[in-house]
N, C-alpha and C positions, 0 to 999 in steps of 0.2 A: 727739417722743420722750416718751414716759412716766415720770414723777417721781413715780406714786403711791409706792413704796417705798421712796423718797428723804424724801416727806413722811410718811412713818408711822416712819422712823425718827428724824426733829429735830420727832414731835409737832406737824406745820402742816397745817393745812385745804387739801390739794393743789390746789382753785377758785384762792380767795387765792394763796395764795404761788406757785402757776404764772404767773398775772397781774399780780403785780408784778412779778418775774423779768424776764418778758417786756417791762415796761414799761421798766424799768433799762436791758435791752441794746438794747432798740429805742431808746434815748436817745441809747448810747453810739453806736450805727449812725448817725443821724443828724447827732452832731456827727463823728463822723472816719467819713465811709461808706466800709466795706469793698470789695473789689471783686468780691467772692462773694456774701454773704448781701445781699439784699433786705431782709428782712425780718422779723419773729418775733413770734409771737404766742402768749397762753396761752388755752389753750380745753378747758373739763372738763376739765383738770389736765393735758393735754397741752401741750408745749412747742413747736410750730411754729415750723421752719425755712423759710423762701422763698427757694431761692436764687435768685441773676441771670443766667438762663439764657445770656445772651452771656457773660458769663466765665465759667461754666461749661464750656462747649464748648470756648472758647478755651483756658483752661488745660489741658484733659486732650487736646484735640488738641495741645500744642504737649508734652505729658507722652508720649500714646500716640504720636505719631509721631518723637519725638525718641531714646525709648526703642529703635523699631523693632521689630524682632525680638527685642528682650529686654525686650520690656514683660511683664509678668507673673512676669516672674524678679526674682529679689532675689540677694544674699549673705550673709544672714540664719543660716546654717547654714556657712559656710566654713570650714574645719578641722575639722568634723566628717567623719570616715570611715564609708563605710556599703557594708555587703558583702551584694547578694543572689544568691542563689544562685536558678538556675529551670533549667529545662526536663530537665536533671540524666535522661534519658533511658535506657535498659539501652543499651548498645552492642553489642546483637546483635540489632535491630531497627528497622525505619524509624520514621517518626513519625506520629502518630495524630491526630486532631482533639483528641484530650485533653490530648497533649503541646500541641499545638499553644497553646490556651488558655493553657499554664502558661507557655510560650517569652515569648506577644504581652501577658500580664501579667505577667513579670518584667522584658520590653527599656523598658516603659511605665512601671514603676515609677521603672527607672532614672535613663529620660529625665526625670520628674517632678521627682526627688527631687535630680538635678544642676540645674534651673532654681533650686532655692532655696539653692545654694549647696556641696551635699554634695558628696566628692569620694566618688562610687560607683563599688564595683566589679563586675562580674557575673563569677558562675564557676560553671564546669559540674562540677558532680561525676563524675566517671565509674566507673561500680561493675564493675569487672572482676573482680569476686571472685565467688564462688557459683555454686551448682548450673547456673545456668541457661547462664551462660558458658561452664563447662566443658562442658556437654551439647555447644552450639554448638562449640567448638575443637574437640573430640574429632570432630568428621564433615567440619569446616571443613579439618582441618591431611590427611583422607584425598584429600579430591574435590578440593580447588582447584584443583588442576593439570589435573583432569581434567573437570570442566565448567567450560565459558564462560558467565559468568554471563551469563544473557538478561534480566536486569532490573538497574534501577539498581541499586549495591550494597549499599545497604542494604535494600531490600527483597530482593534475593537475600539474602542474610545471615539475614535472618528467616526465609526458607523455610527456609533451612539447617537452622537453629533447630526449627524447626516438624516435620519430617523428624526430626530427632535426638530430640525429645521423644517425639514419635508411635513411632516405631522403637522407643527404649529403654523406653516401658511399653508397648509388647507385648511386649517380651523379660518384665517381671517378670510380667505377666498369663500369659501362657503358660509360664513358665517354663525358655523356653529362650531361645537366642543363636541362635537358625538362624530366619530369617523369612521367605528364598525358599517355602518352599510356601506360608506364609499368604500373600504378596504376589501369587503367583500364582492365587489364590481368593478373593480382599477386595474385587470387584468383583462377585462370585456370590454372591446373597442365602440362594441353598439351602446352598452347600457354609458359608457363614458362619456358618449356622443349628447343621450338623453339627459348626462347631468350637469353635462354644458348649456346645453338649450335649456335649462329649465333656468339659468342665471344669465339669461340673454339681457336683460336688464341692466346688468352689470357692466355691461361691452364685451368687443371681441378682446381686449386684452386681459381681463378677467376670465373670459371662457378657454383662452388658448393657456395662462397660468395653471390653471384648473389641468387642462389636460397633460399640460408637461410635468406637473406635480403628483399627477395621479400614475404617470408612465416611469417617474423615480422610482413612486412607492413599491412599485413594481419590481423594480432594477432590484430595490434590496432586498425585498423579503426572495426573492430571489437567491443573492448572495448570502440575505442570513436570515433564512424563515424564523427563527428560535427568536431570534431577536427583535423585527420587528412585529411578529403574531402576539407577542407578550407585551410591546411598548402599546399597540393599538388597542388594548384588554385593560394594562392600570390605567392606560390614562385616556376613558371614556371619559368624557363628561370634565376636563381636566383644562383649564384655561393654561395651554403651555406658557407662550410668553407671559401673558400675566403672572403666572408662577416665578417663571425663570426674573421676572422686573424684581417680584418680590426676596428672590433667594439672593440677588446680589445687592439690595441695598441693604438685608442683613450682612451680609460677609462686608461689603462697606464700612457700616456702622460698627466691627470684628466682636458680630454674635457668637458664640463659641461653639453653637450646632453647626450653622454656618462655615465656621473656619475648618472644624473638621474633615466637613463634606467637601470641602472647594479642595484644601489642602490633601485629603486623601486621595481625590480625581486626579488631580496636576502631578503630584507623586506619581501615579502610577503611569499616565502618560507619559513624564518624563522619564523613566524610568526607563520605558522602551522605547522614547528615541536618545538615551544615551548606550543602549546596546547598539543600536545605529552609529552612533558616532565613535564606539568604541572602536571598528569594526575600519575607521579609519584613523584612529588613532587622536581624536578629535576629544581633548579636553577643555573643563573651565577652571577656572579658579573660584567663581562666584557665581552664585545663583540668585538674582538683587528679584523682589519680588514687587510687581506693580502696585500691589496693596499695602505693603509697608510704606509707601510714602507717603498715603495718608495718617496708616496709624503712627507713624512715626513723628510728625508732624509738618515732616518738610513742605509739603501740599498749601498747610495754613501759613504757614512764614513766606513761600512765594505769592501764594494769590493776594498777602496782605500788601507785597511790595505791587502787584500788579494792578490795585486798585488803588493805590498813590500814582498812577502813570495817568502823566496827558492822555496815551494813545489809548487808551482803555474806554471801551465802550459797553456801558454796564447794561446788562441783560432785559427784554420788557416783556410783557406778554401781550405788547399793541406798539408796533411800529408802524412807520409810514404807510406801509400797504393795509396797517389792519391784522398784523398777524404776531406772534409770536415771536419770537428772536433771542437765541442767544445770545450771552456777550463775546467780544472779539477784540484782539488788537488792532488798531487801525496800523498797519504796515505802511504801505501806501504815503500815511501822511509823516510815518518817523522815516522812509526813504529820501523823503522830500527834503524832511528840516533837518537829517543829518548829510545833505548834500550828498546822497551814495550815488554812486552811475546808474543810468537809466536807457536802455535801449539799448543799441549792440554792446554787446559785449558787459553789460550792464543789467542792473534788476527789470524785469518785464515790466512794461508799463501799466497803468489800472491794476497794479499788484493787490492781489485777493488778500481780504483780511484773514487773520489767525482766530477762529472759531475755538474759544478753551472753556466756556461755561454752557450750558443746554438755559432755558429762558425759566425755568425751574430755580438757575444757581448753582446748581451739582454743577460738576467738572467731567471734563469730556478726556478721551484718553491722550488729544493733542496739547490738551494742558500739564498731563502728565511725565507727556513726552521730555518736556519744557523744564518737569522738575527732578526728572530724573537727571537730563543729560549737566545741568546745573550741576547734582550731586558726584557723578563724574568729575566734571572739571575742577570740582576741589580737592577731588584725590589725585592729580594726575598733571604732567608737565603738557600730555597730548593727547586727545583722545577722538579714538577714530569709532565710529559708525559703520559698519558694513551691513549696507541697505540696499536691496535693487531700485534701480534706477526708474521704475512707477513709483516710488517715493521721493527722487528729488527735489519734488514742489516743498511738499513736506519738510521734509531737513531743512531748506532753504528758510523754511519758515520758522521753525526750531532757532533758529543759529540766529535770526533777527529779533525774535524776540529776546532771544539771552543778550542779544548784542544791545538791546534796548534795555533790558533789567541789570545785565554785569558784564559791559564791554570787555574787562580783563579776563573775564572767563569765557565771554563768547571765543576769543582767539585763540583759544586751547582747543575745538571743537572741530573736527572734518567729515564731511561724509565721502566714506569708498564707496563709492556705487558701482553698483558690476548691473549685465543688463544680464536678459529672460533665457532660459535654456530650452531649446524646440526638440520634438520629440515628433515623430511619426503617426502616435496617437492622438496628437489633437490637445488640446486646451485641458488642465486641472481643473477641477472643483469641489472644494472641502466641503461646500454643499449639498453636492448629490453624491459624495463619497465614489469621487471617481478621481485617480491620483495612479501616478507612474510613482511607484514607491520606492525609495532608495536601496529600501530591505530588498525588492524584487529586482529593480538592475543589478543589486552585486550579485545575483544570484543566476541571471543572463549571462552578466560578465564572466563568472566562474565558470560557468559550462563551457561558454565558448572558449577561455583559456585553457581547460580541461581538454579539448576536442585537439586544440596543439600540441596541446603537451603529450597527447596519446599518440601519437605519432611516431614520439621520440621515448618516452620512458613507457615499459611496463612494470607492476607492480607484481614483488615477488615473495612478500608477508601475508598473501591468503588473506590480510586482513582488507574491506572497503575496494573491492577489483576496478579499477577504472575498464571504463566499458573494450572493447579489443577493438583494435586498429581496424577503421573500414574497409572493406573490401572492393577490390576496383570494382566499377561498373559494365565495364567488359574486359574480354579476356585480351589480352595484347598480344599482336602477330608474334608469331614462334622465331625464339631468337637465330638465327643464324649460325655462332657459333656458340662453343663453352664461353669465351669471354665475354661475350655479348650477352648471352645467361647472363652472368655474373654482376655488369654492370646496369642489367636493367631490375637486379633482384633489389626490392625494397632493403632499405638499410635494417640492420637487426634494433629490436627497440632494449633502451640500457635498463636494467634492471634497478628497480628503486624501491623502498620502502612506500607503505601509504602515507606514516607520517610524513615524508620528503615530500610527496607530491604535492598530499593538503598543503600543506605548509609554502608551499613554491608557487600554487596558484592561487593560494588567500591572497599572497605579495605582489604577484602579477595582477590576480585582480582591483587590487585597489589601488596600484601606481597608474592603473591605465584609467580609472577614474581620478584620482587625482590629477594627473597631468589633462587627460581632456577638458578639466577644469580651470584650468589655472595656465596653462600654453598659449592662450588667445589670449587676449587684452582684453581686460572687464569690460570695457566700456564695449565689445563686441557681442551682438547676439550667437551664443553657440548651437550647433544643429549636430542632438547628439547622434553618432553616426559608430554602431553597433562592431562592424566590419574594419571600420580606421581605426577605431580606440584599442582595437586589439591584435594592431598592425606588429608583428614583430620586427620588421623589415624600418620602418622608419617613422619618427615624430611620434612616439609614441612612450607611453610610460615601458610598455615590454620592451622597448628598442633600447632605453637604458639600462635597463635590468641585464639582457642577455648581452652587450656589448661590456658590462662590467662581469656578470660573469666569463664573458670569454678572454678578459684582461687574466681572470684568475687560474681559468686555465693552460694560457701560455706558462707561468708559473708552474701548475702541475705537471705538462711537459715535458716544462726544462729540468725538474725533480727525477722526473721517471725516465726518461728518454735519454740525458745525457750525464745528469750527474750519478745517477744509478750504473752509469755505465763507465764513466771514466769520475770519479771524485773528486780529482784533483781539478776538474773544470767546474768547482760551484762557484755561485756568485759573488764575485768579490765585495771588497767592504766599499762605500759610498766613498770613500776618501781616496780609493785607489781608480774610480774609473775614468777611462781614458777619453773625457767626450770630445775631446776635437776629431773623432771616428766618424763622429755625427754628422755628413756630410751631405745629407739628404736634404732637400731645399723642404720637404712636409716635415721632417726632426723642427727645424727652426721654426716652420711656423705655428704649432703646436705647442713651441715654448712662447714664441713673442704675441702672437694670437688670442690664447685660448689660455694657458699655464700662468702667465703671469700678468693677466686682467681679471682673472678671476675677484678678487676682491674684489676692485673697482665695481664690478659688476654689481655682487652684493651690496656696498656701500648706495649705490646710487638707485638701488631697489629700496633699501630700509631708510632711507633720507630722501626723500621725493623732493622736486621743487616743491614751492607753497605756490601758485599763482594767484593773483589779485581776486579779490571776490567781485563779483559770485563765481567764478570760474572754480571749478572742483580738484583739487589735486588726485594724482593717478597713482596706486600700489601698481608697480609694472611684475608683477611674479614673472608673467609670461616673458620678460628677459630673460630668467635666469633659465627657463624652459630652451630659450632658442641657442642660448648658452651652450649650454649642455650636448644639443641634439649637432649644436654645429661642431663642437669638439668631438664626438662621438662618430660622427658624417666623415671627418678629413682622419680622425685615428684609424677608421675600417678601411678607407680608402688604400692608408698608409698600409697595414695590414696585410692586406691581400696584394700587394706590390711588391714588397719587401721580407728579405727570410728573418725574421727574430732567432728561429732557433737553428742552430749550427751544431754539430758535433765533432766541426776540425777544431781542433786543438790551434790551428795557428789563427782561426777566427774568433777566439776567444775576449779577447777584449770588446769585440766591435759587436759582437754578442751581449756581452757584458754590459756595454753601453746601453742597448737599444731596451735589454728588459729595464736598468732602472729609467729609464725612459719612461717604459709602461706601467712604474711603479707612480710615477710621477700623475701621468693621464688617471691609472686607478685612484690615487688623492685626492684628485682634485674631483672627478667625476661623483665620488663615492659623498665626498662633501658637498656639493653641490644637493645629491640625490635628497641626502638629508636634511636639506634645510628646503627643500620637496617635502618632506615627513614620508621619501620612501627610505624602504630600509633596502640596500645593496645585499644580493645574491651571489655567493661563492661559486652556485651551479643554479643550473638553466638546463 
């Protein structure tokens, strides 16, 4: 260690004074010898530590394996409360590769942040309130009865959605409530043409609306003739959004035809995306619902504090320009007079105000925002926000208003922002009911792990056949000799059941989403990339999978191979092994590396710095990601260098050593996985 700035502040020539130091404790080592340090020495002002690499080993094996499965946890944090919210999803929609990211980095946080002791809670928000709901209930509460939904129900639900949007702005683009003739010509490019030109009037951004709305309608009855043939039949002559205005300021108001309708919709969407989330092992604890906050009354108790506030600027229907205007916070002027930084590194200047009333009075869903996250912060010692980062104006704006209504509580509040996840397809839109769906990549995923694993296992219970091993594409020059046969013949594939398989590439499949998820740095755009994620070979969720199961098969092994053969060679007990054997310069750094930062590791994941505001603090998961892969990287290296299993008898100690070694690496790796929320594989 380094004591130059130890010696420039008591004024000593860091040479000297490191070397005497050194001399002193190496005296005191000598006369009472520790059972750790070896040794110490001072060299160019550096302090050298030697430890005694047999107790070394010994201690933190009898530390890491004593601990188990709770090595790397502490209760360091215990009675603190910690509330994060994630995946918080619309509920008239299934789930997207987007959501998905925000689900598998809020279930990860959780996991993290209970190993140090927090008693965390996760909860979904559900926004049953606004335009988009209502659109939805308004087509939802006509056809249910009347189509079968031909897709899980959440993704029906979004067609729904997609259909009600599409329908309702062609009613305002064309002006009317009657859409049978458009729908019956929205598929005819000429007659399309002609009912553009006939709204030429309107401009060319109206005529191009028109055609790109008429070329959706297209897209879906396409995708689901049943569906929308039936939606463009009830609701001839049907004012959509006026309906849908009208159906949410009953549920507003908690009409009870109303509440049913909204509440059996939302059920049922939710319903199918928590099969989705099931699927990665993604729970909540609570389900806080946007509409409860008015009927509850929190709503009226903050707007009442909000309308006691200087910065409040109360709603008109004639502002300066002559128009309309909701009310808002003035941000901007409480930046000012609470002297908060401004400019680098500080609140943006001309800071846009916080828009929470429509010029009506109702409440906007960022006023809501406002009183949810309040209600948070009184349950809860910390509470984190896992929001994509096209919201951090927003949060930012959240967090000043609380900081303006209840400073004490604004400072319990964070947002995790994670950024956009890219995709080969191009741009979502919950709109035109176009979406990379999460339900369909685990389902890409699975095949393509399926297509691996066929390689190596076939199935031998007749039951579910995984497809047979491909066949080369040409025949390969004739081998030369018998041996050469032998070595160029395909390996035999090991016989498995179907349950084993399924069950092996569910867990491949979803470690290798979760890690592509969570392995980069949120604040990174990810580019999901079909081919890497299902890399066996390295950085990847299967590369921890199959490097832990092949931990377990060194075990199996040394079972079948040597102690099956000679008994008296099984593995001795933890107290008898000999590790100053351990003489391999990758043994030590596997212990002082990788084996005994682990915690650290985790600790400094689930306790983040706070940085000054506005600057955002960072959940770093992808630490524990690179953790992992770098332990994982130097154990195979180690691996494939060095023999583990030995069947002399005089090599039996140094044997002995090296597997609880790998007993060790399995500990730690296997803990790690899990607080990944993968679950570790026996076989691979």
């Amino acid at each position: 260690m380094p004591l130059q700035a130890h010696c420039a502040k008591v004024k000593a020539n860091p040479k000297v004074f490191v070397e005497e130091l050194a001399a002193q404790v190496q005296a005191l080592i000598a006369a009472h010898p520790p059972a750790l340090i070896h040794q110490v020495q001072g060299v160019n002002g550096y302090f050298n530590i030697r430890l005694n690499r047999n107790a070394g080993f010994q201690l933190l094996a009898a530390h890491i394996l004593g601990a188990a499965e709770k090595y790397g946890h502490s209760t360091k944090m215990s009675g603190k409360k910690v509330i994060i919210e994630h995946t918080s999803s619309n509920p008239n929609a299934p789930l997207h590769i987007g959501n998905l990211r925000n689900s598998i980095l809020g279930s990860i946080m959780a996991n993290i942040m209970k190993a140090v002791g927090y008693d965390v809670k996760q909860l979904f928000y559900v926004n049953d309130l606004g335009a988009q709901i209502g659109l939805t209930a308004c087509v939802y509460s006509r056809i249910y009865t009347m189509v079968r939904p031909a897709l899980k129900i959440d993704q029906w639900i979004g067609m729904v959605y997609a259909v009600a949007n599409t329908m309702g702005e062609l009613q305002v683009l064309l002006k009317s409530f009657s859409l049978k003739p458009v729908a019956a010509i929205a598929d005819n490019a000429e007659k399309v043409a002609e009912l553009c030109a006939a709204h030429a009037a309107d401009g060319a951004e109206a005529q191009a609306k028109i055609a790109e709305y008429c070329g959706i309608l297209v897209d879906l009855r396409r995708r689901q003739p049943d569906l929308v043939n039936t939606c463009v039949e009830v609701l001839e002559g049907v004012n959509i959004k006026g309906e849908a205005g009208k159906l949410n300021l009953a549920y507003e108001a908690h009409d009870p035809k109303a509440v049913k309708l909204y509440r059996k919709m939302t059920c049922d969407c939710l319903s199918g995306n928590q099969e989705t989330l099931d699927t990665y092992d993604v729970r909540h604890d609570r389900f806080d619902y946007e509409s409860e906050l008015s009927w509850e009354g929190s709503s009226a108790a903050v707007l009442d504090a909000m309308k006691r506030s200087p910065y409040v600027v109360a709603p008109t229907q004639c502002n300066k320009e002559g128009k309309p205007e909701g009310g808002y916070l003035n941000l901007a002027q409480f930046i000012t007079d609470s002297g908060l930084p401004v400019g680098k590194g500080g609140y943006q200047e001309e800071y846009p105000p916080l828009y929470v009333l429509r010029p009506d009075g109702s409440t906007l869903y960022t006023f809501r925002d406002c009183v949810y996250s309040l209600k948070k912060c009184d349950q809860a010692d910390l509470v984190w926000n896992v929001i994509c980062s096209e919201q951090n104006l927003a949060q930012e704006k959240v967090y000043l208003a609380l900081k303006l209504l209840s400073p004490a509580r604004a400072e319990r509040l964070y947002h995790a922002s994670y950024d956009l996840v890219k995709l080969p397809e191009g741009r979502m839109s919950g709109r035109r009911g176009k979406y990379v769906l999460a339900d369909d990549l685990y389902e890409e995923l699975k095949e393509a792990v399926r297509e691996v694993m066929n390689q190596k296992y076939a199935i031998t219970d007749g039951s579910a056949p995984a497809a047979p091993a491909p066949a080369p594409v040409a025949a390969p020059a004739a081998p030369a000799t018998a041996a050469d046969a032998a070595a160029a013949a395909p390996a035999p594939r090991a016989p498995v059941t179907a349950d084993f398989f399924e069950r092996v590439s569910h867990e491949v499949s979803t470690a290798c989403m979760k890690y592509a998820l969570v392995s980069a740095s949120s604040r990174t755009i990810i580019t999901f990339n079909m081919a890497k994620v299902v890399d066996f070979n390295d950085a990847s969720g299967p590369f921890l999978l199959y490097n832990y199961a092949r931990i377990c098969s060194i075990f199996r092994k040394f079972e079948s191979r040597v102690v099956a053969a000679n008994p008296a060679m099984a593995l001795c007990p933890l107290s008898q092994v000999q590790w100053g054997l351990l003489e391999d310069p990758q043994e030590w750094e596997l212990l002082i590396e990788y084996l005994i930062t682990f915690p650290d590791v985790v600790w400094a994941i689930a306790v983040p710095a706070m940085p000054a505001r506005p600057a955002l603090p960072q959940f770093s998961a992808h630490l524990l990601c690179d953790h992992l892969v770098s332990l994982v990287r130097l154990f195979s290296s180690y691996y494939k260098r060095v023999k583990i299993i030995n069947p002399d008898p005089a090599q039996a100690p140094l044997m002995h050593a090296r597997l609880w070694m790998c007993r060790l690496v399995q500990q730690v790796l296997g803990n790690g996985m899990k607080l990944l929320t993968m679950h570790p594989l026996d076989q691979m």
